[in-house]
C-alpha positions as CSV (number, residue, x, y, z in Angstrom):
1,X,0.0,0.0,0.0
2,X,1.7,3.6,-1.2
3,X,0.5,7.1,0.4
4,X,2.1,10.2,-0.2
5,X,2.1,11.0,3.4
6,X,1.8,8.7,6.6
7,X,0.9,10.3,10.1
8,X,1.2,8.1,12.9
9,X,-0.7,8.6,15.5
10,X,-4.0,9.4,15.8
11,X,-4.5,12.1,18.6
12,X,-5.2,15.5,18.4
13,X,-1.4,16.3,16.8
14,X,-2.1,13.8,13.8
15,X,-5.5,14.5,13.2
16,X,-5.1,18.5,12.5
17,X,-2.8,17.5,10.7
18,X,-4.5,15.2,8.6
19,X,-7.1,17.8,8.1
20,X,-4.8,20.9,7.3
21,X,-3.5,18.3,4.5
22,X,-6.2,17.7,2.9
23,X,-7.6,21.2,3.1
24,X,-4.6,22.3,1.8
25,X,-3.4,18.8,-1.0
26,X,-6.5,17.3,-1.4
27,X,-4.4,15.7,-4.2
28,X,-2.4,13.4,-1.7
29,X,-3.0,10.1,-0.4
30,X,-3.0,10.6,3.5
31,X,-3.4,7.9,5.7
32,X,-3.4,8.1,9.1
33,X,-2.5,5.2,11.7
34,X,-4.0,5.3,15.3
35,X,-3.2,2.0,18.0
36,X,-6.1,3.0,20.1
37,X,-9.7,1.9,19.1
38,X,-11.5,3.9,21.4
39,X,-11.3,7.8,22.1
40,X,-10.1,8.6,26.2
41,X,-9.7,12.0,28.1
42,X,-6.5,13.6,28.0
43,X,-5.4,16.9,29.7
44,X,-4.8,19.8,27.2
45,X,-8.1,21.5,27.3
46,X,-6.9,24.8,27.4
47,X,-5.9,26.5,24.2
48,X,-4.7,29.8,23.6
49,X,-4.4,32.6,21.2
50,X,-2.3,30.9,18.3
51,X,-4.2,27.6,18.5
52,X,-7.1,29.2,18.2
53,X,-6.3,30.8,15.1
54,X,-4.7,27.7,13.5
55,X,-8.2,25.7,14.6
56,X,-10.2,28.8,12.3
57,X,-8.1,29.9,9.3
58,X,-6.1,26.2,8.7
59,X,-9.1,24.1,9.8
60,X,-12.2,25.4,9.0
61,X,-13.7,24.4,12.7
62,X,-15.3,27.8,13.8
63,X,-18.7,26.7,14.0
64,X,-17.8,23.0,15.3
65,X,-15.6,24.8,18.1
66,X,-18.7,26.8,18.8
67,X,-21.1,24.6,19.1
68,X,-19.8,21.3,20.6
69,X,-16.7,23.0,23.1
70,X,-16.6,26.0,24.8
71,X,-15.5,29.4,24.5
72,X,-12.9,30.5,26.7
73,X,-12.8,33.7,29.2
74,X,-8.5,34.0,29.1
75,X,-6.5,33.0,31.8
76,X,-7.3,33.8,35.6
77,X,-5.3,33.5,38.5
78,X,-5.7,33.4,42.3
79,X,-3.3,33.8,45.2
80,X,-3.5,32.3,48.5
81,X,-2.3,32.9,51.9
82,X,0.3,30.9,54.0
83,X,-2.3,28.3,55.0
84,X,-4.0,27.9,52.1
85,X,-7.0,28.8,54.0
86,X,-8.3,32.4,51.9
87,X,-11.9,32.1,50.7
88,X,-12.4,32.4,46.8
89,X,-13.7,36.0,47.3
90,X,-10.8,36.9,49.4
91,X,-8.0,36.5,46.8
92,X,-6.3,38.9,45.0
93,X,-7.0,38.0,41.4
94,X,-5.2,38.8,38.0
95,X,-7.6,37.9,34.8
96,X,-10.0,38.9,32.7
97,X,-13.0,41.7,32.7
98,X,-14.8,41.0,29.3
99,X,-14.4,37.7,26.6
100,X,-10.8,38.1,24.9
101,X,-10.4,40.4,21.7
102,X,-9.1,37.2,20.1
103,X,-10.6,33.7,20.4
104,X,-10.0,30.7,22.4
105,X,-11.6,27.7,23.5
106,X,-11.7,24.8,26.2
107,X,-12.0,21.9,24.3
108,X,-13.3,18.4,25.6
109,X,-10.3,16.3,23.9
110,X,-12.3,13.1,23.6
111,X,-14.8,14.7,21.7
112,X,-12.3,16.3,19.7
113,X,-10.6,13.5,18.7
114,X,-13.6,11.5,18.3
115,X,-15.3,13.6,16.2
116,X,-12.0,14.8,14.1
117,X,-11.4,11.0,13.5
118,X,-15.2,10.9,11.6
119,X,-14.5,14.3,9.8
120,X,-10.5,13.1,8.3
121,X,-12.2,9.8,7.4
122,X,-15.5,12.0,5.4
123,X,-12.7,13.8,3.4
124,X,-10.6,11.1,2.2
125,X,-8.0,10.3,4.8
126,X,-7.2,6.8,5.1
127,X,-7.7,6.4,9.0
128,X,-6.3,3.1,10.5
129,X,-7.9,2.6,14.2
130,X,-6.7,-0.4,16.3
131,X,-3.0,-1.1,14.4
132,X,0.3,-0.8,15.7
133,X,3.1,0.9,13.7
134,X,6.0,-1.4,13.6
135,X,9.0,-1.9,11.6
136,X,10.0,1.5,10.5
137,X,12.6,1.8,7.9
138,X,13.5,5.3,6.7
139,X,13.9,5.8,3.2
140,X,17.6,8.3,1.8
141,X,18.4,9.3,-0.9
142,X,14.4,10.1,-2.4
143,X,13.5,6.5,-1.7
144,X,10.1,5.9,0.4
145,X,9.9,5.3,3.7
146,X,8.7,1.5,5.0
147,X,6.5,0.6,7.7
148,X,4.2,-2.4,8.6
149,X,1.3,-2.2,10.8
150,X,-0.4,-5.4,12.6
151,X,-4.4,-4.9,13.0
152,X,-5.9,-8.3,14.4
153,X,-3.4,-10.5,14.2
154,X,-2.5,-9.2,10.1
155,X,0.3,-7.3,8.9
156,X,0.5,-5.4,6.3
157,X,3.5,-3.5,4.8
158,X,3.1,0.5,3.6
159,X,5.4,2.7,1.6
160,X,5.2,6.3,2.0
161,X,7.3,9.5,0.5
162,X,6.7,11.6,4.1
163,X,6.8,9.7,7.5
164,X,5.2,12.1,10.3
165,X,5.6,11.0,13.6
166,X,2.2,12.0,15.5
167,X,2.7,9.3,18.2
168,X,2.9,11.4,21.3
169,X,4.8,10.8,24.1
170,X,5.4,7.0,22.4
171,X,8.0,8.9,20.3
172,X,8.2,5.8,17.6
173,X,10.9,8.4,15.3
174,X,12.1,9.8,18.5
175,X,12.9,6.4,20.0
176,X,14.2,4.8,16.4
177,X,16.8,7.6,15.6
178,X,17.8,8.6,19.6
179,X,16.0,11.8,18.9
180,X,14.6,12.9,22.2
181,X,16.9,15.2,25.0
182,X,15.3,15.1,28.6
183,X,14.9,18.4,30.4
184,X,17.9,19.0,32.4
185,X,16.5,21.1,34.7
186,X,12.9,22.0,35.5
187,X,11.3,18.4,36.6
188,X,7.7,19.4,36.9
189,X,5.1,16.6,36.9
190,X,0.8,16.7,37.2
191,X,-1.8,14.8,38.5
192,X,-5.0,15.2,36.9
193,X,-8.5,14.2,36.7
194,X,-12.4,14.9,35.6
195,X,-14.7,16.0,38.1
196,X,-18.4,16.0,37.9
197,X,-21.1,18.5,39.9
198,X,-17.9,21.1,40.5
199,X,-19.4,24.6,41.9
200,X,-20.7,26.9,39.4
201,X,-18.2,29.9,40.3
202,X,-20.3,32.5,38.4
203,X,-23.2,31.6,40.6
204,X,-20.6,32.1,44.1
205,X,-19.5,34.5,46.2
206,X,-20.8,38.4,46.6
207,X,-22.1,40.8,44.6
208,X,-19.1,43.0,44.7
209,X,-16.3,40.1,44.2
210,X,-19.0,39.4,40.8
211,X,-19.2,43.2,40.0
212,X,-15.3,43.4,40.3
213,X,-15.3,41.3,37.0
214,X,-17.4,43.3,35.8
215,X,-20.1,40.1,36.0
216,X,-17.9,38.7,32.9
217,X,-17.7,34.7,33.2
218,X,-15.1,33.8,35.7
219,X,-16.4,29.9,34.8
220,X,-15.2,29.9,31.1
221,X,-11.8,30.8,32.2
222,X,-8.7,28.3,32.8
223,X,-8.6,29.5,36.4
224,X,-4.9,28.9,38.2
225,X,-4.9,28.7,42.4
226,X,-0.8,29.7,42.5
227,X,0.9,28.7,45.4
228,X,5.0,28.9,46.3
229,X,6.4,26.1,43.7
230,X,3.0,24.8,42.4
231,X,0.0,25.2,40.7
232,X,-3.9,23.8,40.5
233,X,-6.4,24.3,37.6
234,X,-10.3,24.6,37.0
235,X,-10.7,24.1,33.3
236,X,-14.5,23.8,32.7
237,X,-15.8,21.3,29.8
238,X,-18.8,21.5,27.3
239,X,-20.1,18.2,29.2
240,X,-20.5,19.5,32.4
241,X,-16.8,18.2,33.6
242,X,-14.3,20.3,35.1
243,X,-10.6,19.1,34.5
244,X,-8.8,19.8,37.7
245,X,-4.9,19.6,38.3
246,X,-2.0,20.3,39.7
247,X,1.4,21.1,38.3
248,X,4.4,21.7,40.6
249,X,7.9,19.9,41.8
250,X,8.3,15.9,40.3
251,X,8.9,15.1,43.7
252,X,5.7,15.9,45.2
253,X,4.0,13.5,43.3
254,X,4.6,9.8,45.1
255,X,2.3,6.7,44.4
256,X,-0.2,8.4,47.3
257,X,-1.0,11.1,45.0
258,X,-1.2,9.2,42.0
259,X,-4.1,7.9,43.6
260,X,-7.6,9.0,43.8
261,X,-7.8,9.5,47.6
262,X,-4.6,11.1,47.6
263,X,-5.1,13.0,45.0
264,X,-8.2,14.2,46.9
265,X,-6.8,14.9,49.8
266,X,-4.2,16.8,48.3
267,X,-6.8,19.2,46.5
268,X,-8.7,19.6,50.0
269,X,-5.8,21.4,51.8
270,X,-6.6,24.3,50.3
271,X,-10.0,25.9,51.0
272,X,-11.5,27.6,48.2
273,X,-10.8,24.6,45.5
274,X,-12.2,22.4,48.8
275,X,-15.3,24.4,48.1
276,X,-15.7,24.2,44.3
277,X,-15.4,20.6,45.2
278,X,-17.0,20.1,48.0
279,X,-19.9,18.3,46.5
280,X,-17.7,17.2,42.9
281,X,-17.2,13.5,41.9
282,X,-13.8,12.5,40.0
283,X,-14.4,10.7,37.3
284,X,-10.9,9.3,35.9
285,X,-7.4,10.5,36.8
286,X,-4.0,10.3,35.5
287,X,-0.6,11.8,35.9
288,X,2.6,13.0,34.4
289,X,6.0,12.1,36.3
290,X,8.0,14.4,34.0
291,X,6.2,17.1,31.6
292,X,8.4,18.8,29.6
293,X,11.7,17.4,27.0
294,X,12.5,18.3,23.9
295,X,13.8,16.8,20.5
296,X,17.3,17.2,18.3
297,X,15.5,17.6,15.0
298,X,11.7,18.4,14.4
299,X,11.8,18.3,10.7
300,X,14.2,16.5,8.1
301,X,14.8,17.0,4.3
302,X,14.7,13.4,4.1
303,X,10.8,13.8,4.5
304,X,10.0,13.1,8.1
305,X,9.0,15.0,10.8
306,X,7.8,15.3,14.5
307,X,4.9,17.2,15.5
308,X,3.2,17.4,18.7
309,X,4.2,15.6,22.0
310,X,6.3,13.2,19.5
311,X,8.5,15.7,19.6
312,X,8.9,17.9,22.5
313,X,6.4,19.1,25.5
314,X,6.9,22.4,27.3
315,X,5.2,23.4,31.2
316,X,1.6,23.9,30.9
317,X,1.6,27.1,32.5
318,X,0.5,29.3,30.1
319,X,-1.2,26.5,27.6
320,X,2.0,26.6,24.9
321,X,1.1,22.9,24.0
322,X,-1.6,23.2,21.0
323,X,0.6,26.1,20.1
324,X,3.1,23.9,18.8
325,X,1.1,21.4,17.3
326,X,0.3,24.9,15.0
327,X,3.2,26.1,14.3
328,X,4.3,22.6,13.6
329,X,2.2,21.4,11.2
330,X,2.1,24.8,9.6
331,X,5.8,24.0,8.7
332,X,5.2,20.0,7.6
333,X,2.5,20.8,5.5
334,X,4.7,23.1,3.7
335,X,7.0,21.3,3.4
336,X,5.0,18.4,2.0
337,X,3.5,21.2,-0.6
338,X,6.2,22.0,-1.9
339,X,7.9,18.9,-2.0
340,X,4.8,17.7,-4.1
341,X,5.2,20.4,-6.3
342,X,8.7,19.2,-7.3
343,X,10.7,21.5,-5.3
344,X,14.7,21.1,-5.5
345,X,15.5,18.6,-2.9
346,X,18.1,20.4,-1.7
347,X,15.9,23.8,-1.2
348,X,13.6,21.7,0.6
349,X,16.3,20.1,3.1
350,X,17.5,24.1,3.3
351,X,13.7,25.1,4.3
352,X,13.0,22.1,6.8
353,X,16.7,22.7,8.5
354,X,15.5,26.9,9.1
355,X,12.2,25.5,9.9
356,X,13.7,23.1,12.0
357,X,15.9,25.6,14.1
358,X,13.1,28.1,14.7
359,X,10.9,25.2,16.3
360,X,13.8,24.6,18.8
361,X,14.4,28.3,19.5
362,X,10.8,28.8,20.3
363,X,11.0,25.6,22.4
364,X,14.0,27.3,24.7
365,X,12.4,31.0,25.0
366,X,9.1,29.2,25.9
367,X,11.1,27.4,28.7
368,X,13.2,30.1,29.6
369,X,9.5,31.6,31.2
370,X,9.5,28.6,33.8
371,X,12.7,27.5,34.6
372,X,13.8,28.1,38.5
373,X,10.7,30.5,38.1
374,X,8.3,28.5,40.1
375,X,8.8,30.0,43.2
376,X,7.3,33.2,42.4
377,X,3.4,31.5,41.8
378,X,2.6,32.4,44.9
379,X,3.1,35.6,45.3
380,X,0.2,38.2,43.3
381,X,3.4,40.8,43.3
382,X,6.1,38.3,41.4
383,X,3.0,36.9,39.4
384,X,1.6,40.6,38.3
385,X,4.8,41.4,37.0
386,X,6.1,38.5,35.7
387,X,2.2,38.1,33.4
388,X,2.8,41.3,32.2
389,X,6.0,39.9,30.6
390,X,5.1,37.0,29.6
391,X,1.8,37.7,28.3
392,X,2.8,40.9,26.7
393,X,5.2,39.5,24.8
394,X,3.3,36.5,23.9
395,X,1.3,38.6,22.0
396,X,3.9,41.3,21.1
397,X,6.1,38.9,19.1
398,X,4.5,35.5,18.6
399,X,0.6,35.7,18.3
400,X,1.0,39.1,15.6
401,X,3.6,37.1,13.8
402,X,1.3,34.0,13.6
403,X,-1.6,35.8,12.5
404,X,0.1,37.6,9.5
405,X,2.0,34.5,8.6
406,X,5.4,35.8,8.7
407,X,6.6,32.8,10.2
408,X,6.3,31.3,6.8
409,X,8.5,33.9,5.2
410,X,12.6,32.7,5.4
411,X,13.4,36.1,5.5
412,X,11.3,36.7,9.0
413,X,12.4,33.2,10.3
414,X,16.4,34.3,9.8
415,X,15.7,37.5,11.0
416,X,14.4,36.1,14.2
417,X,16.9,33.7,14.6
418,X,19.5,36.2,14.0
419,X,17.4,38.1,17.0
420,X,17.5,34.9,19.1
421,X,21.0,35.7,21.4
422,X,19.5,38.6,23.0
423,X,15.7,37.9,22.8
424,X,17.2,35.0,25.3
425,X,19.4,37.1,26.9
426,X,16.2,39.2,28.1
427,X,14.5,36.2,29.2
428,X,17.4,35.2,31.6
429,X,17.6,38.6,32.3
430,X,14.0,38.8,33.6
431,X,14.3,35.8,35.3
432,X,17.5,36.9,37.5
433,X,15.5,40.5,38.5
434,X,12.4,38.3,39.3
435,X,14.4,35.8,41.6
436,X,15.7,38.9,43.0
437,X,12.6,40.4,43.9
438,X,11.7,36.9,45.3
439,X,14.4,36.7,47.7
440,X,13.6,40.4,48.8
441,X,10.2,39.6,49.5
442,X,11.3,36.4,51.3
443,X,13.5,37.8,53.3
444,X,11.8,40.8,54.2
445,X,8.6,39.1,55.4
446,X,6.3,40.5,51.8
447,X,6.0,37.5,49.6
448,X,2.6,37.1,50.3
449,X,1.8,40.5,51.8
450,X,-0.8,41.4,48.3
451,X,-2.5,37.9,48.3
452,X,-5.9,39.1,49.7
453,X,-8.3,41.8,48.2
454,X,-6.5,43.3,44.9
455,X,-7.4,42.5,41.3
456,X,-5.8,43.4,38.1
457,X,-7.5,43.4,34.6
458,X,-4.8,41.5,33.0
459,X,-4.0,43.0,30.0
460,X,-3.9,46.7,31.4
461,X,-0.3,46.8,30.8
462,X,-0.2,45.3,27.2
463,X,-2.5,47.8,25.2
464,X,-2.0,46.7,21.9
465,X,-3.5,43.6,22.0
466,X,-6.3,44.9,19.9
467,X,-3.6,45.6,17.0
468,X,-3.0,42.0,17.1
469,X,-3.8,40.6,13.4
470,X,-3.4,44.1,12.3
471,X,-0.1,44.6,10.2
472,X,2.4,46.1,11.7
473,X,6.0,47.0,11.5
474,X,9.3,45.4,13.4
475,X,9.7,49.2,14.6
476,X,6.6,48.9,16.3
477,X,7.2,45.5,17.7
478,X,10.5,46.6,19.6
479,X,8.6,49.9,20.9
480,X,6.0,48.0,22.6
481,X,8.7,45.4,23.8
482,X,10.7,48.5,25.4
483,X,7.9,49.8,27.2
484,X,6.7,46.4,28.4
485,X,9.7,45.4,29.7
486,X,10.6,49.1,31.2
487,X,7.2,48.6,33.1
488,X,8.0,45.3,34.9
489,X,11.5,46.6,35.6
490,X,9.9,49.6,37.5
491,X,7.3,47.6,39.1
492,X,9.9,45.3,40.4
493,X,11.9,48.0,41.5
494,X,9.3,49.3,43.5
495,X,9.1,45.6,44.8
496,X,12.6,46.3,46.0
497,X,12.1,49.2,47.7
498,X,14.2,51.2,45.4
499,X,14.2,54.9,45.9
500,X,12.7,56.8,43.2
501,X,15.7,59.0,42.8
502,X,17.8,55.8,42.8
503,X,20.3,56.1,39.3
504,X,18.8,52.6,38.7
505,X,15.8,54.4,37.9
506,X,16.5,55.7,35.2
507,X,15.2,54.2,31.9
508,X,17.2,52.0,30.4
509,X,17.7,52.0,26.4
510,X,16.4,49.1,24.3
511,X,19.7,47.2,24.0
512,X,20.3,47.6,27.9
513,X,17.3,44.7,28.3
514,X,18.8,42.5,25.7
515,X,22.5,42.6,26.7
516,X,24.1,39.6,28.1
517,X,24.2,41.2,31.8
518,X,21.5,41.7,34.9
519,X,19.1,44.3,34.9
520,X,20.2,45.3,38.4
């Protein structure tokens, strides 16, 4: 059996993927190969803004997103006292006031999948449930790549010109060519699970904690509890499920909390997700020792490729995951376009190996944002500042990029790259002020001391969100990057107790934030 193109693996990675391929070479034989028979829940509800746009302008799914998911009211965080004992209405609180400018969704994955598997199979993808993918041999030199899959005790061999490794945290590429690099430093796992009859939050609590919001939907956000070196979740479903988890140090989670009363326990330690639960069922659970890793190659010129948790997996903080399943299959499919429009081999393996180091610089800036970084969650000072960054530029370089496309331009990608020493360089720069502040606060007693009664609308800081999808020049991207990052450098000054005639105080220059040296 010949296909042009062979995706293995048949979760939500693969089966965009299969989708954007024939949306975009309906010409091409596609078949995709899933081991599983049967659809299951899996964390990664949460999508954000990039995602979002990949799911309506590469896969047509507006009004399928609409209608069987939910929208999704940003990101919302709470903070906590020492005890864990503040009420919900109590905390200080940094999210949204009104439904986000741009889209996003909380998706119910096991209706996603389910339902995506029915849709690739309506437009002419060859979908394989319930066979294993075994006996890989990569094809050089232009020759086709050779598989054989066993489906009820048959085999059957395949040929294929593109091999695309969708097989999650399997890794079948990954594990065949020694392909995946462990995280060396930030060892973060999850427990997770489904709960059932979880307290409607919009229907909680005062009316002034409601008008606060300005009675916006505090339920259709991903709501994070923050706490010193971990995090939980509340990420509401279109079934009437609430995922609910907890990210934080690899060593907290032992075989007792990889268990359901553990697990349980855990969550009711802390009182206000005690009361969103207090009357909640789990339904299923499941855990992560280790989330994040990476990969030495992404894309090859000899037609394969990674895409999704195949490949790498960053923290789940800020919901990056379904961002790189985008920007991924953006880049395979092409790849496979032009390759199937008899582009110059050696132009192709030129394109996949820029495409190719973009994906891993985006990998290392997204991790720079979390690494040694987790003790500032729970602190609403550290967590105000360091949202504004992150957020801020989020949106200030990555989401405007998406949206025009320039991603797909070599000319943008090499500029980046070219850019990617000191956009680094800022990120480790941030991270020393912020540990900074952190000690400060620990030492002087105020790491906790604006937990209770403040809220900030989070995006009061990054005022051009609305110009997002709008063109705009580089000239305007580093003048919003300067003034975002001269913002959280004051704030965290003021952190520190710095007096405002301090020299420090002075506003620094653009190239001052992106040298290789601390910002204090």
């Amino acid at each position: 059996m010949k296909l042009d193109v062979a995706i293995l693996g048949g979760g939500a990675a693969g089966l965009f993927l299969a989708r954007q391929l024939r949306r975009a070479a309906p010409e091409l034989r596609v078949g995709l190969f899933e081991k599983a028979t049967e659809r299951a829940y899996k964390v990664g509800e949460s999508t954000v803004e990039i995602s979002s746009s990949y799911f309506i302008r590469r896969l047509g799914l507006t009004h399928y997103l609409y209608r069987q998911h939910l929208p999704k009211n940003g990101l919302r965080y709470f903070f906590d006292t020492a005890e864990r004992d503040a009420e919900l209405p109590a905390m200080s609180e940094i999210g949204t006031e009104n439904l986000p400018f741009h889209p996003a969704f909380q998706i119910d994955r096991e209706r996603l999948e389910t339902d995506l598997l029915a849709m690739n199979a309506e437009s002419g993808v060859l979908v394989r449930t319930g066979c294993k993918v075994q006996g890989i041999e990569l094809g050089a030199g232009g020759a086709p790549h050779r598989f054989e899959t066993a489906e009820a005790g048959r085999r059957q061999p395949w040929e294929a010109r593109w091999l695309l490794d969708a097989s999650g945290r399997a890794g079948l590429l990954a594990k065949k060519l020694d392909l995946r690099v462990p995280e060396a430093s930030h060892h973060m796992g999850s427990v997770w699970g489904r709960f059932a009859n979880v307290l409607d939050v919009d229907d909680y609590g005062p009316a002034p904690w409601r008008a606060r919001v300005r009675h916006t939907s505090r339920a259709l956000s991903t709501m994070h509890f923050c706490y010193d070196g971990y995090w939980l979740w509340f990420i509401p479903l279109r079934n009437g499920l609430v995922s609910v988890g907890v990210t934080g140090d690899a060593r907290m989670f032992d075989k007792t909390m990889r268990t359901e009363a553990g697990f349980r326990a855990f969550l009711d330690r802390h009182r206000a997700p005690r009361t969103l639960l207090a009357d909640a069922k789990l339904v299923d659970l499941g855990s992560y020792a280790q989330i994040a890793y990476t990969t030495k190659r992404f894309f090859s010129g000899e037609r394969w490729a990674l895409v999704g948790e195949a490949a790498a997996a960053q923290d789940p903080l800020y919901s990056p995951g379904m961002d790189f399943i985008a920007l991924a299959n953006d880049f395979v499919t092409d790849l496979v376009k032009r390759d199937a429009a008899g582009e110059d081999g050696g132009e192709l393996a030129a394109r996949a190996d820029l495409y190719d180091r973009f994906m891993r610089f985006r990998h290392e800036a997204t991790m720079r944002l979390y690494r040694d970084l987790y003790g500032c969650l729970g602190s609403y000072e550290l967590m105000r500042m360091k949202w504004d960054l992150d957020v801020g530029s989020y949106y200030n370089l990555w989401v405007a990029a998406y949206m025009q496309d320039a991603y797909l331009d070599p000319s943008y990608l090499e500029g980046q790259l070219r850019w990617q020493p000191f956009l680094l360089s800022s990120l480790s720069n941030f991270a020393g002020l912020f540990r900074q502040v952190e000690a400060h606060l620990r030492r002087t007693g105020g790491y906790r001391r604006a937990n209770l009664g403040r809220f900030t609308f989070g995006l009061e800081n990054i005022p051009f969100v609305e110009e997002i999808g709008l063109p705009r020049t580089r000239r305007t991207m580093l003048k919003a990057a300067h003034e975002l990052f001269e913002v959280v450098r004051q704030r965290a000054l003021d952190a520190l107790a710095l007096p405002k005639d301090a020299p420090a105080r002075e506003p620094y220059p653009f190239q001052r934030f992106v040298a290789d040296r601390p910002l204090l």
